[in-house]
KETI-753986 format. One record per atom (N, C-alpha, C, CB): x, y, z; residue in one letter. Coordinates in pm, whole numbers, plus 50000, padded with zeros to 5 digits. Glycine has a CB too. Layout:
REM residues N
XYZa/...
END
This chain:
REM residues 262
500844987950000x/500005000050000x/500875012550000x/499055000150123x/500265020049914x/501455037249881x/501335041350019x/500725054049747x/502105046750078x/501665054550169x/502045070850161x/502115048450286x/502115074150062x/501355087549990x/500335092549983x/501325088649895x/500195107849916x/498755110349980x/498295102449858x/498075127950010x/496795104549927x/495795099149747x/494105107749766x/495305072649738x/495025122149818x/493705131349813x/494695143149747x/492765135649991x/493405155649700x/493985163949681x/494385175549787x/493455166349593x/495985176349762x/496725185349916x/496285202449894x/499035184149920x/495845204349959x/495765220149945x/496135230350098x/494025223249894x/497145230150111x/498055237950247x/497305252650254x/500115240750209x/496725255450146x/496275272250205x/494845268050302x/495695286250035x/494415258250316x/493585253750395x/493165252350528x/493625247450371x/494755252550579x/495095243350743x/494675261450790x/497495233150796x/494045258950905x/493745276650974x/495075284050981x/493085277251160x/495125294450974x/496405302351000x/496505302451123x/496505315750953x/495635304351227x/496455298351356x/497755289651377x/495635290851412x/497185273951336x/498155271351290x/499605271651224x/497815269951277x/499395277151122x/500445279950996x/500845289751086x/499965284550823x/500955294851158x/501645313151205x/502565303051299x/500245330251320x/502055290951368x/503025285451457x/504385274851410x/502155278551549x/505235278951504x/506545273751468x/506715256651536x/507755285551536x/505755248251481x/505575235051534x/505095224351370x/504145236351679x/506065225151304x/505835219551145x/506665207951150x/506355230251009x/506865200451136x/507855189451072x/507555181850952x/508085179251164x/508405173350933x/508075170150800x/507855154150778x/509215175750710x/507255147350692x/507095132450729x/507415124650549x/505095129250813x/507765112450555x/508085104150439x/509225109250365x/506945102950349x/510305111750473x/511625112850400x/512345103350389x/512395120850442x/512105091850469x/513115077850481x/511925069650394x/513555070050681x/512065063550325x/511065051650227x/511425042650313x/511415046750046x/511895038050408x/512025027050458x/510845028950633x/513915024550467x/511435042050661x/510315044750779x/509895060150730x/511065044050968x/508455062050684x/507825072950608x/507075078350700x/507045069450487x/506695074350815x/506045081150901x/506815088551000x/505245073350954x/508225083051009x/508955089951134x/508935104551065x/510725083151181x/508645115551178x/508965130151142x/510435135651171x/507995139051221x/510345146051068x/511735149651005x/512005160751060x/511865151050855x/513125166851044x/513405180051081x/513655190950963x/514565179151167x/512815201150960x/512725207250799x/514095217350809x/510945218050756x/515135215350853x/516385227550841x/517225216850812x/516915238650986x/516975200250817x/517645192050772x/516935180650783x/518765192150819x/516635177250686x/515495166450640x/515835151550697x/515435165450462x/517615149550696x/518005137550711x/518005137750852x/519225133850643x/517545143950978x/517735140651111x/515975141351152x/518935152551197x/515735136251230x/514705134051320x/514335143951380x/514915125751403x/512715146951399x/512275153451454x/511355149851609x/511825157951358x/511325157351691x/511045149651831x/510235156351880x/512085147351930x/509035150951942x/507625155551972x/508095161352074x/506385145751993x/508585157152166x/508705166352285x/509865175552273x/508845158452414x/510365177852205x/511975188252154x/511245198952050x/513605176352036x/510725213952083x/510465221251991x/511765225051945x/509605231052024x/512795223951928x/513865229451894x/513835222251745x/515115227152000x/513545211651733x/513475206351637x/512335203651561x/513965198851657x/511355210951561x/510235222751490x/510675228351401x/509745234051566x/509955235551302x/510145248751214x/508845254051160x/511115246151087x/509035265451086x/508035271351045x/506565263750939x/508805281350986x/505635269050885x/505085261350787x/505555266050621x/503505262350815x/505305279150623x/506155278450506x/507535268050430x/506575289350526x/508735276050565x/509475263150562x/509405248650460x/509195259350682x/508535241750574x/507705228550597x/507455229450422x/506045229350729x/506565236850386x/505055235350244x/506555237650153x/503115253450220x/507495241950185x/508605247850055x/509705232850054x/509785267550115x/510015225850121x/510425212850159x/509555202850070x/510225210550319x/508615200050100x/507685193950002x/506885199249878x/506855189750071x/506685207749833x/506025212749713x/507345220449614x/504695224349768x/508265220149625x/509335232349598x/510715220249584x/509485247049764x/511265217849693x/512435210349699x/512195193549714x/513235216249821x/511025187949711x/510745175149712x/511435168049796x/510835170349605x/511945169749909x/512375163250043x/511655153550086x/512395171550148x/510245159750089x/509395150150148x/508505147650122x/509155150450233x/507165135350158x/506155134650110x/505045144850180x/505935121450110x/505545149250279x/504125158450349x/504625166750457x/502805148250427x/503815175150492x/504245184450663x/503355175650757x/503585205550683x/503745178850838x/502995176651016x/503015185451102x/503565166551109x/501685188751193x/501565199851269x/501755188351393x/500085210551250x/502805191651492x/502445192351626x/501895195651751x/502745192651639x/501375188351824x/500035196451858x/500775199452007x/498235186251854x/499975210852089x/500955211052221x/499595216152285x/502635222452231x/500115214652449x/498655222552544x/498355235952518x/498845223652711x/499525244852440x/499465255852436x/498095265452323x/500875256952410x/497905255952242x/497465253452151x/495905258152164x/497825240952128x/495365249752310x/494035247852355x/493495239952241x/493235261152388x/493845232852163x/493475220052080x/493385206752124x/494285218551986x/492635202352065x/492295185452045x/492545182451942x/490975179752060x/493535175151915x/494055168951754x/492955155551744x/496155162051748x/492095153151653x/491525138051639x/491565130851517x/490145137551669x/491835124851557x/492215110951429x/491575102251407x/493245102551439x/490275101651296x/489805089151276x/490015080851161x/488695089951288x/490375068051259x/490835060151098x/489935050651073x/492355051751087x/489795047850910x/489545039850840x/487185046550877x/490575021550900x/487315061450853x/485815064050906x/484675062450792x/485695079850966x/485485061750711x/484455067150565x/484455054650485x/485185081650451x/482895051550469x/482875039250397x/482925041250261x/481765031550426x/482775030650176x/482885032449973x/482225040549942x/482395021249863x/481105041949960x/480455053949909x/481065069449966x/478885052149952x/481695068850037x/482095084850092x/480915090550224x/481915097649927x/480815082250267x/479625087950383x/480925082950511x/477475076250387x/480335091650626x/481125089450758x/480145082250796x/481605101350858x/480695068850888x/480625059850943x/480115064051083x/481745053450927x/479135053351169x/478685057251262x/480135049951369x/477005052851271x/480415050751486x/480135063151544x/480745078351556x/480065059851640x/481295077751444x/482105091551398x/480965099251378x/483145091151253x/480255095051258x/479315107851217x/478445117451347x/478055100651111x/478115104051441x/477425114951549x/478485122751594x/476645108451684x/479745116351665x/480385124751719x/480945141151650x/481305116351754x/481305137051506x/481865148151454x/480825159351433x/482545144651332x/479245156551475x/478355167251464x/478975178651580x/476725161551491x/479295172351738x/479595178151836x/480435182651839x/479555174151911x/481755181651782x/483325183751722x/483135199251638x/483875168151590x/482915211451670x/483055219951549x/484235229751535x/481865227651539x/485095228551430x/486185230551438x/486935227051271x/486575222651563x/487995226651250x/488595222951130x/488775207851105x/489855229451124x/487985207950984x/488125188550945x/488725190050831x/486565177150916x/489575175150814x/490295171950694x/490425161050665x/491335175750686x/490395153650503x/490515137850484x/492005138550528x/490175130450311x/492495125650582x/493915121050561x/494515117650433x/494105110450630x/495605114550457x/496075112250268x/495755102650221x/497515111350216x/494955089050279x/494675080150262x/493165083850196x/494955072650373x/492255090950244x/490825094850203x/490265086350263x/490375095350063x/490515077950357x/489945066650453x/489285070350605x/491175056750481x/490225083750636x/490335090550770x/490295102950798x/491275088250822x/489685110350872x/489575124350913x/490385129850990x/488595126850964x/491155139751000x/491555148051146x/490915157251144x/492915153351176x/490775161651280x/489735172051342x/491075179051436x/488105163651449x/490735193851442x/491245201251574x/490045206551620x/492405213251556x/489755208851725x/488625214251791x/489105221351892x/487695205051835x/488435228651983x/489025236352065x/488635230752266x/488405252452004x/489575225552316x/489035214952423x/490545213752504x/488335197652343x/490415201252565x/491785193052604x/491605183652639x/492625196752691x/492665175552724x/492065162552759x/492525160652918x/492645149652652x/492515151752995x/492395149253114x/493925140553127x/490895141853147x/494675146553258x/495765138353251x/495975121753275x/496445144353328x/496545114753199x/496115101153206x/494945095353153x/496075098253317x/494605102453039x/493245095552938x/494045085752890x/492435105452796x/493465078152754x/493995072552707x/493385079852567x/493975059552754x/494315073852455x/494475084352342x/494155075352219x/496095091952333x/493955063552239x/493875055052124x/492795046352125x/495005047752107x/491925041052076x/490865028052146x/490605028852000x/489325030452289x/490095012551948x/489945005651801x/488295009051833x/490604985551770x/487665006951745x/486005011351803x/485434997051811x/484865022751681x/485624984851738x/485554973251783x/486654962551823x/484904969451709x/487274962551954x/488194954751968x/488044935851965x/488624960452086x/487214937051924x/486654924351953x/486784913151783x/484814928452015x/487244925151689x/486864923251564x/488324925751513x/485614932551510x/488984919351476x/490324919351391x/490074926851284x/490844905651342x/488794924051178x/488624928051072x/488324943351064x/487754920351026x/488024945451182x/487174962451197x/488274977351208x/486124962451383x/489214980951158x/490564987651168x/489505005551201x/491874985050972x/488845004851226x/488005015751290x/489405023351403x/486335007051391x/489455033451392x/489925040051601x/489435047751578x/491475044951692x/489635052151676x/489925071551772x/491215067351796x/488865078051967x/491605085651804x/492695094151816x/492765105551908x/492905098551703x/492875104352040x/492615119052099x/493895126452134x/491715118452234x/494495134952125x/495945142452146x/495855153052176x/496815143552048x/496685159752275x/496875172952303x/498525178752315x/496095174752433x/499245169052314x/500765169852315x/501495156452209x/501275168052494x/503175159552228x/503745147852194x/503265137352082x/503785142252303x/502595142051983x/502085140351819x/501875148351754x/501095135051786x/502745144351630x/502425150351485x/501135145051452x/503495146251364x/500445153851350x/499245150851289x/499685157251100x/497775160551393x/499615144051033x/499945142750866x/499175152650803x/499545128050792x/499285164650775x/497905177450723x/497635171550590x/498435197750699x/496805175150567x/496305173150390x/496185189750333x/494315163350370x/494875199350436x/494255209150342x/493395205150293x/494875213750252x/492605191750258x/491635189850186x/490155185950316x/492195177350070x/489885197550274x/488765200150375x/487385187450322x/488215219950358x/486805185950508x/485935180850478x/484355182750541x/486455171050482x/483755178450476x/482655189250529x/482565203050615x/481965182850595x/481125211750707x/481355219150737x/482305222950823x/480675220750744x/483485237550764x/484045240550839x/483735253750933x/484955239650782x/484505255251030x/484225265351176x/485785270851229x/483375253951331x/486145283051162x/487115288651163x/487835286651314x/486785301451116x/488755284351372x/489255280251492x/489045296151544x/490885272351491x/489445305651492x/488625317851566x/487635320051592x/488605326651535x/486815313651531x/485355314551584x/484235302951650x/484745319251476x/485765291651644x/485185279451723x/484335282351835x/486235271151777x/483135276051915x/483225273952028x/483845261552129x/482265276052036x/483845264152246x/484585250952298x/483495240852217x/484665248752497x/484555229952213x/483895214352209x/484325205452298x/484115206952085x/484525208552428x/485035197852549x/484015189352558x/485345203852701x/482685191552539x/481475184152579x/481615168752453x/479795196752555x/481615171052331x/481895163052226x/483345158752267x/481735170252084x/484125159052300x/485435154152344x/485275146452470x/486415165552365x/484435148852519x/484045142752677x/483435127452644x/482625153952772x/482405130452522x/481495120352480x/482865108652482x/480545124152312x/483375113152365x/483985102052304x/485375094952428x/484635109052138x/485595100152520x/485995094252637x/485415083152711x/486045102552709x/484155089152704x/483635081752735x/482845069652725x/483505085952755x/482655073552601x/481915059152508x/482975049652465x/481085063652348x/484155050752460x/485325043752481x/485945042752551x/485915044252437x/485695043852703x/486305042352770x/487875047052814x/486035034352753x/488255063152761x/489195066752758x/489625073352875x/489235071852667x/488885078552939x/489105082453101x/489555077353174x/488335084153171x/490305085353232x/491745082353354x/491135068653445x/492055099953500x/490185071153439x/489365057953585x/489705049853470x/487145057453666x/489115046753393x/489045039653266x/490195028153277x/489275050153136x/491375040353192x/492995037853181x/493245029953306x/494005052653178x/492945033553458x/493485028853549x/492855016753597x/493625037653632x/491635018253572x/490675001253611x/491374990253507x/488475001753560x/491574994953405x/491974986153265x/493254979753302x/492224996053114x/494424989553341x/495814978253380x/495474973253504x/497504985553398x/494504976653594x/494774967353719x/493934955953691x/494384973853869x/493304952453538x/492694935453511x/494014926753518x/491844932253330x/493944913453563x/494984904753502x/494824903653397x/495164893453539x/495634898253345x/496464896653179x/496054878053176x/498934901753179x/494474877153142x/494424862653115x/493944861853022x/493874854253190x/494264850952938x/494334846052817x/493544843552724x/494714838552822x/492704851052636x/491334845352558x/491204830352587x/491404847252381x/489944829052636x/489464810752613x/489184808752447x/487594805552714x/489034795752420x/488584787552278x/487474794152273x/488354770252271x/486664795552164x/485124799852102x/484334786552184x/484954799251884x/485174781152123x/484004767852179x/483304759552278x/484224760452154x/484634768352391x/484704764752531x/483694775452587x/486274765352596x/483654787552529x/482904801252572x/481734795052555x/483094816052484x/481124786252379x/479684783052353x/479114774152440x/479474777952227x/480024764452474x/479634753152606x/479084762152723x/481194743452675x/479934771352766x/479644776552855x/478054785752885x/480724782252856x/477864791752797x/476624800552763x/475434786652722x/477044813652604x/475864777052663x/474954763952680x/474714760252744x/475024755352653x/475604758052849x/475294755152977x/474724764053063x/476234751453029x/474664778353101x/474354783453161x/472514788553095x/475544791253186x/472214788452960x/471224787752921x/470444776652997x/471364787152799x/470614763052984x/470084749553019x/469754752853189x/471354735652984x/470174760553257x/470104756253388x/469414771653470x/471824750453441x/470124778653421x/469524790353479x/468264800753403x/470724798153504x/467184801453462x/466074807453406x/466454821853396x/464804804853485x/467254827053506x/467544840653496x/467964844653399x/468224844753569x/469104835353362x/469984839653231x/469364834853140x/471394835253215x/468474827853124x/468304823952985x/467484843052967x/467054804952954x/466644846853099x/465944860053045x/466874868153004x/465114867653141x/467944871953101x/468754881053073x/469504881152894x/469744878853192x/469164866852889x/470484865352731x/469324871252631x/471234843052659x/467984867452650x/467274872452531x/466644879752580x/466564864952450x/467064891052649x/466054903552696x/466284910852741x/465234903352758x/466524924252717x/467644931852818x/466884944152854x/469254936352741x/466284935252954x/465614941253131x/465304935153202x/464524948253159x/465934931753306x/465484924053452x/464324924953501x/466144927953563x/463324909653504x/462284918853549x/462114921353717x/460944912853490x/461644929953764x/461934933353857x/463004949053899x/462274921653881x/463774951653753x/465054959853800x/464974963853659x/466604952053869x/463864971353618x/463254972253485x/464324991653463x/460834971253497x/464574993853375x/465455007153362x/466375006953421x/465005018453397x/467305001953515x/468315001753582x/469654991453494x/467744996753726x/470244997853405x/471174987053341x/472414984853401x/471484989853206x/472714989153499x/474164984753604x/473424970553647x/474614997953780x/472644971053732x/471944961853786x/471604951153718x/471034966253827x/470934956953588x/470744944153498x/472384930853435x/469984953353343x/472984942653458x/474614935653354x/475124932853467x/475894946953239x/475094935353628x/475594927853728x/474944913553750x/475494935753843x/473604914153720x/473024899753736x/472734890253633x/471894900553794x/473564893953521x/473904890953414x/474894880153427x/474254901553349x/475844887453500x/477284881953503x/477034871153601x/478544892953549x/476084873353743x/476314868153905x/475284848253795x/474794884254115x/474514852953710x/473444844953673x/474344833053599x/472274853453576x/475574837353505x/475664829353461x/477064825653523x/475334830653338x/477814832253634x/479194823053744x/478264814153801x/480214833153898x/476724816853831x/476254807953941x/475874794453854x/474894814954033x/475024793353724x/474674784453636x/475904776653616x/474104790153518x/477374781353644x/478704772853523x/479304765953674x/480354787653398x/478974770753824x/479964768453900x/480004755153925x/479944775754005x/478424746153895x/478884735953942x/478424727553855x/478634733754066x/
END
């Protein structure tokens, strides 16, 4: 797969906010590693998310790639200073060119500057927000699914973001953004990206997917024996604990340890 763009680049695009700042680097100068970012005062050394020294302008940057062919693209680095949310969605837009759910709701709440990636597969968004220390910044939208290459992307430091310029749907001048912390909040939360989140998540043990087949025995078995669960598996409301879904997915779980224990 190229990993070039395969949209059309248009740099007078990216907000001048942006472009006025001295946080550009440059990306796809090594064909062997095309994503590592570059340093635009010398293309052949590395550029380092947390080292603005090794930053430069955008001009610079757009004259490196459109002018001297160094590279395949610029990258904006994003910093707290910024008051941005860099977002990255990959793989959002299906064959026909429509955004994919659950992007499309979210990016209603998101208003701010959108752009395809060079791929035309993926969006970045800046919006005007931040994030919480110890979120987490990455989550696949179905982890459960190998086949599903769906994420989120949430950033406020320590990443480049690949610009295109090729705008996508409505845009909302970053000067005249309003906050979008509330739409940034969502998507924390519907993925589970929040610090509690992050921190409940490493304190699971690290045990081992079971067989499919051992899982189907199991839910067979717990169907066959327990009436609760058989309601709970095809019905999702307890009766008795009717609107309450903590309650319902706790006796979910208690219904079918008690059906398998013995």
């Amino acid at each position: 797969m190229s990993t070039g763009p395969q949209v059309a680049i248009n740099y007078d695009n990216i907000p001048p906010e942006m472009q006025a700042r001295k946080q550009w680097v440059l990306w796809g100068v090594d064909a062997d590693n095309p994503k590592a970012p570059c340093q635009i005062v010398n293309p052949a050394r590395g550029a380092k998310a947390n080292n603005p020294l090794t930053w430069g302008m955008f001009e610079a940057a757009r004259c490196s790639v459109e002018l001297l062919g160094e590279a395949q693209g610029i990258g904006y680095e994003i910093t707290p200073a910024d008051g941005l949310v860099a977002i990255d969605f990959d793989h959002c837009i299906d064959p026909d060119g429509q955004l994919m759910e659950p992007f499309a709701t979210w990016e209603k709440a998101l208003p701010g500057y959108w752009e395809l990636s060079q791929s035309g597969h993926g969006l970045h968004g800046f919006v005007r927000g931040t994030l919480p220390a110890g979120c987490g910044n990455k989550r696949q939208i179905n982890p459960q699914n190998e086949d599903d290459k769906r994420e989120v992307e949430l950033y406020i430091k320590e990443r480049y973001i690949a610009m295109t310029g090729a705008l996508w749907g409505a845009q909302t001048p970053l000067a005249e953004a309003p906050d979008a912390q509330a739409g940034v909040d969502v998507i924390l939360g519907q993925m589970y990206m929040r610090p509690e989140d992050v921190q409940a998540e490493a304190a699971l043990p690290d045990v081992p997917d079971r067989p499919e087949a051992e899982i189907t025995a199991i839910i067979e078995a717990a169907l066959a024996k327990s009436p609760d669960f058989y309601t709970l598996w095809n019905w999702t409301e307890h009766p008795g604990k009717l609107g309450d879904e903590s309650k319902d997915d706790m006796a979910f779980v208690c219904s079918a340890w008690k059906a398998t224990e013995y």
